[in-house]
C-alpha atoms as one frame of an Amber mdcrd trajectory, in Angstrom:
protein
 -47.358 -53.403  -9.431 -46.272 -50.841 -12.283 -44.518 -47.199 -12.392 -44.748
 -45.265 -15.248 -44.601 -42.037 -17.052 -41.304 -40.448 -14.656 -40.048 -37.547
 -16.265 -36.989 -35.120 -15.490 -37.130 -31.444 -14.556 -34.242 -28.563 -14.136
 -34.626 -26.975 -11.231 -34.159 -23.273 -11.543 -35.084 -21.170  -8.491 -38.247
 -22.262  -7.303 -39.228 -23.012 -10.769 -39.526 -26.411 -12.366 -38.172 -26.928
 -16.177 -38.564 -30.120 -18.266 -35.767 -31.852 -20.034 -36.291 -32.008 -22.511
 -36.104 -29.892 -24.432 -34.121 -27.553 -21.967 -30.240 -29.049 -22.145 -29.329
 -29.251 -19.295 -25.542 -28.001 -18.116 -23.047 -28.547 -15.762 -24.238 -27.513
 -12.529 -27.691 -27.425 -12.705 -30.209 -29.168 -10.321 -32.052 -32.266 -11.987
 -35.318 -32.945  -9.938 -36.592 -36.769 -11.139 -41.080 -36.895 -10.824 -41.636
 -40.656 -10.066 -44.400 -40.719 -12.639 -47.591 -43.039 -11.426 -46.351 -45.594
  -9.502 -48.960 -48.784  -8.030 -47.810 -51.290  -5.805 -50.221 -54.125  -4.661
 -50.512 -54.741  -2.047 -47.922 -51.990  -0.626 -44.096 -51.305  -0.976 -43.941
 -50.147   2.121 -41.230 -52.608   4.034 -42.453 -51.659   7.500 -45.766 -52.877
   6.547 -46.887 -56.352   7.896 -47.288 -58.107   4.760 -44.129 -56.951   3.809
 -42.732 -59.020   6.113 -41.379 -62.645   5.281 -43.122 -65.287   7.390 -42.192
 -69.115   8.553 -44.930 -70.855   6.696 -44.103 -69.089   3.350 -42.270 -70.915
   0.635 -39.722 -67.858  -0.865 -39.851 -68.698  -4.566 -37.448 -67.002  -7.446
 -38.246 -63.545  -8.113 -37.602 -60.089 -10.418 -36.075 -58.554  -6.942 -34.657
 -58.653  -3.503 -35.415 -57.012  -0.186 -36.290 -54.482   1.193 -39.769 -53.154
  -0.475 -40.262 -49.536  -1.145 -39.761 -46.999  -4.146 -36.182 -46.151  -4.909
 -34.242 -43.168  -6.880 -31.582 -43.358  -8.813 -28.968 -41.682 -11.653 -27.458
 -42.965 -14.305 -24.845 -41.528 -17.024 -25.653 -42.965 -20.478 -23.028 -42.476
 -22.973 -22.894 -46.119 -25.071 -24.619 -47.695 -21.788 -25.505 -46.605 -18.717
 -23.234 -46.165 -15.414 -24.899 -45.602 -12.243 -23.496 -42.268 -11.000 -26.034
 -41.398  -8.190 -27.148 -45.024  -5.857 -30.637 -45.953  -5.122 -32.239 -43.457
  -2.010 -35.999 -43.402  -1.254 -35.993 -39.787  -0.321 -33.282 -38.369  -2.816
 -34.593 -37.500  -6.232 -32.644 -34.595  -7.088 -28.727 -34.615  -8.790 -26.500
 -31.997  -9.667 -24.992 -32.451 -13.251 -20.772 -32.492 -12.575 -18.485 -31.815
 -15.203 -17.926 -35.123 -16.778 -21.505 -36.019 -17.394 -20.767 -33.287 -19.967
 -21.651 -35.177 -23.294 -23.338 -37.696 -21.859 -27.329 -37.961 -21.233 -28.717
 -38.408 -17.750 -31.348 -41.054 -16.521 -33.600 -41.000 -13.766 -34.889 -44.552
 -12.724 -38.052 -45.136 -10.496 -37.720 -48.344  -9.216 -40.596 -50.180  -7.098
 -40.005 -53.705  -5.144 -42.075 -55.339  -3.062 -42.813 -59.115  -1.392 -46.008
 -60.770  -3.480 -47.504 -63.413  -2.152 -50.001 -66.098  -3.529 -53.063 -67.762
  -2.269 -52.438 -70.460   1.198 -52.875 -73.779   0.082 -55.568 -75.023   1.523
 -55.757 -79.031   1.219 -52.914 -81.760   0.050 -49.495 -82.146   2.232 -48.727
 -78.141   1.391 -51.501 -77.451   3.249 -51.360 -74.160   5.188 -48.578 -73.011
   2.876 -47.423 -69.933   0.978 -45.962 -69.173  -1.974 -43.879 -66.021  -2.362
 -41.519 -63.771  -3.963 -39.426 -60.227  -4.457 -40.764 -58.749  -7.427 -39.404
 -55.396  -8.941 -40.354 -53.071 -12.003 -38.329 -49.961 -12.783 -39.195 -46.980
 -15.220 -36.376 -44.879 -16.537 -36.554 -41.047 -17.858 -34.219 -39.812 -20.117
 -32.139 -36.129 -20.145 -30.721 -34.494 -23.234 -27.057 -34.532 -24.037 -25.794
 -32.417 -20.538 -23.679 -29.540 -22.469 -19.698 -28.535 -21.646 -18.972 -26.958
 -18.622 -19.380 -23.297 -18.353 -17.022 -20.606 -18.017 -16.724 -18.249 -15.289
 -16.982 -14.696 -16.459 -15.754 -11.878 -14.037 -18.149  -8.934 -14.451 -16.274
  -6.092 -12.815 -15.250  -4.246 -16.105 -12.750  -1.819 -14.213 -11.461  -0.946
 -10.928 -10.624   2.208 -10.184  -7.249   4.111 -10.002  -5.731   4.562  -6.511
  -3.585   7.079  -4.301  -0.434   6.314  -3.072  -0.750   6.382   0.860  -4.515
   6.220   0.743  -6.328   3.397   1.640  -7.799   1.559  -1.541 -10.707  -1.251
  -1.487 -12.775  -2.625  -4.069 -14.445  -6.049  -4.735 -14.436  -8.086  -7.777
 -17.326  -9.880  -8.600 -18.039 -13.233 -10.885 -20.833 -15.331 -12.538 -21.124
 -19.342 -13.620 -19.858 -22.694 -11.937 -22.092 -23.877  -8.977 -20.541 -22.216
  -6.249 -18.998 -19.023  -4.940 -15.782 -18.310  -7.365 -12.219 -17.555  -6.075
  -9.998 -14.991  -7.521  -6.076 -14.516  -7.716  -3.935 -12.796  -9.500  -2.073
 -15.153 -12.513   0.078 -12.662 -14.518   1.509  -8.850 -14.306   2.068  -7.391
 -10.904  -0.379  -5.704  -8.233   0.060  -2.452  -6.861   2.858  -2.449  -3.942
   1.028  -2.570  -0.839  -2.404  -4.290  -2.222  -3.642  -7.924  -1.752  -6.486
  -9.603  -3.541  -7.842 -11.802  -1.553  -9.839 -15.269  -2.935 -13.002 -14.251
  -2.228 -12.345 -11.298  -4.342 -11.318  -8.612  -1.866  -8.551  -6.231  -3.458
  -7.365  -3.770  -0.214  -4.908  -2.275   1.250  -2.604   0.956   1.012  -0.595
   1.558  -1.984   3.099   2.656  -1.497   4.281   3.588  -4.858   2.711   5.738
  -7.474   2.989   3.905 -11.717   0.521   2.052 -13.740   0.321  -1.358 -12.940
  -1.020  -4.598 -15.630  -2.010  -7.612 -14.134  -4.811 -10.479 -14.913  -7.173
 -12.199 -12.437  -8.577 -15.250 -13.013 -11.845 -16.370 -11.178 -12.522 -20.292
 -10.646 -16.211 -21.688  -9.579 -17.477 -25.719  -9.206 -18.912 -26.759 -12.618
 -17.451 -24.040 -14.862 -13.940 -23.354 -16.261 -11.667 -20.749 -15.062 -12.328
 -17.213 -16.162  -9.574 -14.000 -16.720  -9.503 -10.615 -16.813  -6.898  -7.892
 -17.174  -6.851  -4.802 -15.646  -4.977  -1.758 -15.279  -4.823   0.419 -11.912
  -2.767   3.774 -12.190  -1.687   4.833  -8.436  -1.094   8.333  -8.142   1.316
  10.567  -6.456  -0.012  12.018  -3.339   0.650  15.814  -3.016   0.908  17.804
   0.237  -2.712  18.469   1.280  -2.368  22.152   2.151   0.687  24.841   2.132
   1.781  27.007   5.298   0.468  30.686   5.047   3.260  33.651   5.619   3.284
  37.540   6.751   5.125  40.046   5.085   8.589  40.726   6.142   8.801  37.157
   7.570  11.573  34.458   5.610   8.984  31.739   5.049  10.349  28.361   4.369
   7.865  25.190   3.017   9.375  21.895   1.909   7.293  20.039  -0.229   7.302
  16.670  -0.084   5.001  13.769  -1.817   4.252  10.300  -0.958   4.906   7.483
  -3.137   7.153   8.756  -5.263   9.820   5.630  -6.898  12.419   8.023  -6.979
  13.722  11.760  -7.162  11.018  14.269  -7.449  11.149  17.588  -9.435   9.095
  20.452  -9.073   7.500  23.500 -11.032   5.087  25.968 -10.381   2.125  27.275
 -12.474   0.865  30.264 -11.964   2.018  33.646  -9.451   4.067  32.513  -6.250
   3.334  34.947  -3.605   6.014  38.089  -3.901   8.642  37.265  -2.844   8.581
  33.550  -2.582  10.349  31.691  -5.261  10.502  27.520  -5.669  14.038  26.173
  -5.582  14.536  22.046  -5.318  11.325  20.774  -3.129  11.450  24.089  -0.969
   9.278  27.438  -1.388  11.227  30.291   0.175  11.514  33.600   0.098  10.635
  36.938   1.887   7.046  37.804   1.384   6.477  41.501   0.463   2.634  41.597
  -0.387  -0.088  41.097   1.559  -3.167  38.587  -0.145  -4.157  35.170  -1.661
  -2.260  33.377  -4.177  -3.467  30.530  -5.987  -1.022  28.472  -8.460  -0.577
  25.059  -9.152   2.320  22.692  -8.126   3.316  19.922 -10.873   5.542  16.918
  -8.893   7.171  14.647 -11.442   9.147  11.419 -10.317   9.885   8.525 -13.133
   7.008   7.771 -15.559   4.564   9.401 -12.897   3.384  13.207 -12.204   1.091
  14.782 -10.426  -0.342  18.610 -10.125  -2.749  20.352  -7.262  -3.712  23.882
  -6.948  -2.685  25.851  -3.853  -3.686  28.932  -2.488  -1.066  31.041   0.219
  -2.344  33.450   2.289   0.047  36.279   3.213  -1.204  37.939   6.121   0.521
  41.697   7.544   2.164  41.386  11.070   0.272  42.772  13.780   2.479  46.520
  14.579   2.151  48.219  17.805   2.280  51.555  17.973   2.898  54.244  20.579
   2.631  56.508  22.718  -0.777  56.702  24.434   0.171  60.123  25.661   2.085
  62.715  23.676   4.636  65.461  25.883   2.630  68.771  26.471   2.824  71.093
  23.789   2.870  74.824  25.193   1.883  77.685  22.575   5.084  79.310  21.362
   7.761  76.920  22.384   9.633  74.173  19.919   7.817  71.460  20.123   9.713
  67.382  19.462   7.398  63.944  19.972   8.225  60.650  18.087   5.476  58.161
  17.429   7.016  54.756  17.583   6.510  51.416  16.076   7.444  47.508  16.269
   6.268  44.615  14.883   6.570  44.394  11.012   9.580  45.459   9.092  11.120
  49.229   9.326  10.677  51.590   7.874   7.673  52.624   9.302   5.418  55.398
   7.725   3.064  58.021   9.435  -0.242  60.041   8.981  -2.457  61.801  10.311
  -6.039  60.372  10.124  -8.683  62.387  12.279  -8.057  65.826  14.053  -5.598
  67.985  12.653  -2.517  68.600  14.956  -2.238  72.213  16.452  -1.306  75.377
  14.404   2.421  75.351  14.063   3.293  71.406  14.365   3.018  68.979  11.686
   4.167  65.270  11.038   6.777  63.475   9.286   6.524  60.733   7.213   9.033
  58.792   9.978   6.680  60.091  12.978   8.395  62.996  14.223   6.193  65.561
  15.285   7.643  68.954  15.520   7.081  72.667  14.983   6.402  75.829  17.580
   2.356  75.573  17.967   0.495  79.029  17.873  -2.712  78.318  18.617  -4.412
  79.807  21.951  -6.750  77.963  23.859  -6.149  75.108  26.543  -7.922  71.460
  25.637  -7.150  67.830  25.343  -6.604  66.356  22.158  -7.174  62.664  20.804
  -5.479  62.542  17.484  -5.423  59.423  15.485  -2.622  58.408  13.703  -1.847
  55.524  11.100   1.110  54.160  10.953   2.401  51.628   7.986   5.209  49.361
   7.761   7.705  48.653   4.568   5.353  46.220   2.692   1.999  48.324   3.798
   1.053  46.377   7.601  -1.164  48.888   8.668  -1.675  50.566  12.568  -3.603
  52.770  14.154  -2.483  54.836  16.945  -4.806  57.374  19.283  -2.755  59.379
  21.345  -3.702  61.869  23.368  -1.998  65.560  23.974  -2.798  68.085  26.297
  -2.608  71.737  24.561  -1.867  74.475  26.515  -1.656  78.025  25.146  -3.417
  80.114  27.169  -4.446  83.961  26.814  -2.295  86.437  29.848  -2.940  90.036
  30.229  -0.668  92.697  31.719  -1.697  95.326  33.630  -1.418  98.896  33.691
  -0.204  98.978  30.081   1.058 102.833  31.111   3.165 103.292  34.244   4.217
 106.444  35.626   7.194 106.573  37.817   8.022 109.558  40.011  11.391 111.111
  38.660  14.140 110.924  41.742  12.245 109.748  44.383  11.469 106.038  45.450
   9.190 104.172  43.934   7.470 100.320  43.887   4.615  98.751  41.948   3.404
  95.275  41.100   2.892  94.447  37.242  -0.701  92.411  37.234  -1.196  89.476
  34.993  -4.174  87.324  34.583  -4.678  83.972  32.730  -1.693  80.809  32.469
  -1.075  79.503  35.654   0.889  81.516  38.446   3.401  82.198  39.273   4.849
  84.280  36.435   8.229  84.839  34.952   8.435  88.741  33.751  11.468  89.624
  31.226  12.559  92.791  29.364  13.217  92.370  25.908  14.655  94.641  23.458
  14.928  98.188  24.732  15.757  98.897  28.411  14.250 100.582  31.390  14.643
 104.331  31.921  17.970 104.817  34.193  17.135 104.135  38.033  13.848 102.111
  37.299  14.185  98.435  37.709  11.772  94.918  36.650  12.130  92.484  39.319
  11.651  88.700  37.862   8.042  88.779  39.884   6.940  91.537  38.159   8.145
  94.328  40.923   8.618  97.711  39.214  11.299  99.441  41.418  12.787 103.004
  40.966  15.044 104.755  42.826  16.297 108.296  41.799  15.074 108.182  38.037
  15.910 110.492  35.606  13.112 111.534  33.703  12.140 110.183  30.435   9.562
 108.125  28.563  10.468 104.469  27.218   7.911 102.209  25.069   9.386  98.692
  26.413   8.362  95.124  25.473   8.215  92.693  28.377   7.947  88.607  27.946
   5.225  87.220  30.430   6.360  83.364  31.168   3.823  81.245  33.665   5.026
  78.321  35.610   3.869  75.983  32.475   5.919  78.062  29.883   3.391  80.080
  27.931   4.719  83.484  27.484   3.136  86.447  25.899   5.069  89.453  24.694
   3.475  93.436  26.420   4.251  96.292  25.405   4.766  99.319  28.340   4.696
 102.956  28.462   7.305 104.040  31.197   6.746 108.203  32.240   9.587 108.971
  34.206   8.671 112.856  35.805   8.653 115.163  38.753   6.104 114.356  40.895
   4.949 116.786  43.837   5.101 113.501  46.062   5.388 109.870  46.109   3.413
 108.405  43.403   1.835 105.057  44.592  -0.443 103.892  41.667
């Protein structure tokens, strides 16, 4: 029975390296190769002859039961201390921290239950001579180096928001198992925990620049540190209210995280109107558009800028009347287009189709004048109306025209002198009935104008009068005639 040639190996992976000359360290995996080992007949102790029987003498021997092939580790440092016990399946050891400086030994070790030849004559006749025999071979490590260090390999973390939610995970190497982290010196964030499997979360109240140092521990190695630095940053308002012209507008600003009173300037063109006072944006706004500037929030050691943009919309202005009063040729004519909405005063214009001859508009919306155009239609005039700060409106209103053309007949009348007499002035055109009126001179003495248009004379004296007489239908267009009166004898009644 012999064993020899064992040697040790450093597990790495899946891979096998010898020792030497690899040094091995603290934490790796030494994997011991039994070498050749022979046993005769077996050391196998659930093997018959392994077995110890009455008729066998058990004489002194190298070993002890059981039989088999055993592993075991030793730490050699000025003699050898078993640190790993005798296994038959276990060849492997992980190197701890204080074999550090020592050398490791692997020991193959075979026993087994060796028997002689039965004595065959004399008074031990049918006896058997016997013993537990051992023999060991031993492989020797290099000197197993100091323990390593943990190193944590996150260089940085980054910078955080106050009222944001912040994760991040450190990460480590060395030691034989999975390192823990916590914090040793310096202070985290307010509102973050680092957790000891590296884990640094939460939500971070208060905006500053915070120090602190983690250290990372791991089996088999020293403790590791780091410092780091995490700057949490004031969190400005994430968007500004828009505004309309004309309207007070009102915004209080207001950041989170701030560790104490915050002050406020502005970069850049506030919309008009607007100014910033304290944490408050207020103001009237008299132009319409976008403005973009930049808000700078300061509170202790810690500030913060964001660029804003503030829309300033007009107010919607409606505007009036659909209809406009009827304008009749040659009368005064008075309308007002009216407005709301917005902010007074309100401007007005004409944009498409031109009012009628004789009536124009004012800036404020009156429309007045005495038209003179003849004709009769419908008109759909547009108007556009603006407010103080420019809020524009369109109005279409609609106005019904009416001058139409009359005619007066006979435009000569002759009227028998002292007799009586009766005749019906004819107009055509406007609408009926008619409104007839003498203006400027008068009628010859005894002749008459009804307010119908009845020509009556009784007894006239003769003469001849040019007259002018205002025509007036039932809508109020009038038209000024002129009339030849002949007032003369007559041999009889004159009926025209």
């Amino acid at each position: 029975m012999f064993v020899q040639g064992p040697d040790v190996d450093i597990l790495v992976g899946q891979q096998h390296v010898d020792t030497p000359p690899v040094v091995p360290k603290v934490g790796d995996t030494l994997w011991g190769n039994n070498g050749s080992p022979f046993c005769d007949p077996v050391c196998d102790p659930n093997h018959p002859s392994q077995q110890p029987q009455p008729f066998q003498i058990l004489q002194p021997g190298s070993g002890a039961p059981p039989s088999g092939q055993f592993f075991s580790w030793r730490r050699c440092d000025n003699g050898c201390v078993e640190v790993q016990g005798r296994s038959t399946t276990d060849n492997t050891y992980v190197v701890k921290s204080e074999d550090a400086g020592s050398k490791l030994q692997f020991v193959v070790t075979l026993t087994n239950y060796d028997c002689g030849e039965v004595v065959r004559d004399g008074p031990d006749k049918g006896r058997q001579e016997c013993r537990w025999t051992t023999v060991s071979a031993t492989a020797l490590t290099e000197t197993v180096q100091q323990t390593a260090v943990v190193a944590i390999s996150t260089a940085a973390l980054s910078d955080g928001q106050a009222g944001a939610p912040y994760t991040q995970a450190l990460a480590a190497t060395g030691g034989t198992g999975p390192p823990s982290f916590a914090v040793t010196t310096g202070t985290l964030p307010p509102g973050l925990t680092l957790t000891p499997a590296g884990q640094l979360s939460g939500t971070p109240t208060t905006a500053g620049t915070y120090t602190f140092t983690v250290q990372a521990t791991a089996p088999g190695a020293n403790g590791g540190t780091r410092t780091y630095t995490v700057a949490v940053r004031l969190t400005m308002p994430a968007a500004l209210a828009d505004g309309v012209t004309g309207v007070p507008f009102t915004h209080t600003l207001a950041v989170t995280g701030a560790p104490g009173d915050v002050a406020w300037t502005v970069a850049g063109q506030l919309p008009d109107g607007l100014s910033l006072s304290g944490g408050q944006i207020t103001g009237t706004p008299t132009k319409q558009g976008e403005f973009t500037f930049t808000l700078n929030a300061s509170s202790g050691a810690v500030s913060s800028a964001k660029q804003y943009t503030i829309k300033i919309a007009y107010p919607p202005l409606a505007v009036g009347p659909g209809d406009l009063p009827r304008a009749v040729r040659g009368l005064p004519y008075e309308a007002q287009l009216t407005a709301s909405g917005g902010t007074e005063p309100y401007t007005w214009a004409v944009l498409e189709t031109p009012l009628p001859q004789g009536l124009s508009l004012k800036p404020d919306g009156h429309i007045a004048g005495t038209p003179r155009a003849n004709g009769e239609q419908t008109l759909e005039l547009k108007f556009e109306a603006h407010d103080r700060y420019g809020a524009p409106a369109t109005a279409v209103a609609r106005l019904e025209y009416y001058g139409p053309t009359l005619t007066l007949s006979p435009k000569r009348l002759v009227v028998p002198a002292r007799r009586s007499f009766r005749t019906e002035l004819d107009v055509t055109g406007g609408t009926e009935p008619y409104t007839f009126e003498l203006t400027g001179r008068k009628l010859p003495p005894g002749v008459k104008l009804g307010k119908r248009g009845a020509v009556v004379a009784r007894r006239a004296v003769p003469a001849t009068r040019r007259v002018v007489i205002r025509v007036t239908d039932r809508l109020g267009a009038f038209q000024l005639f002129k009339l030849r009166l002949d007032v003369k004898p007559v041999a009889r009644d004159i009926v025209p």
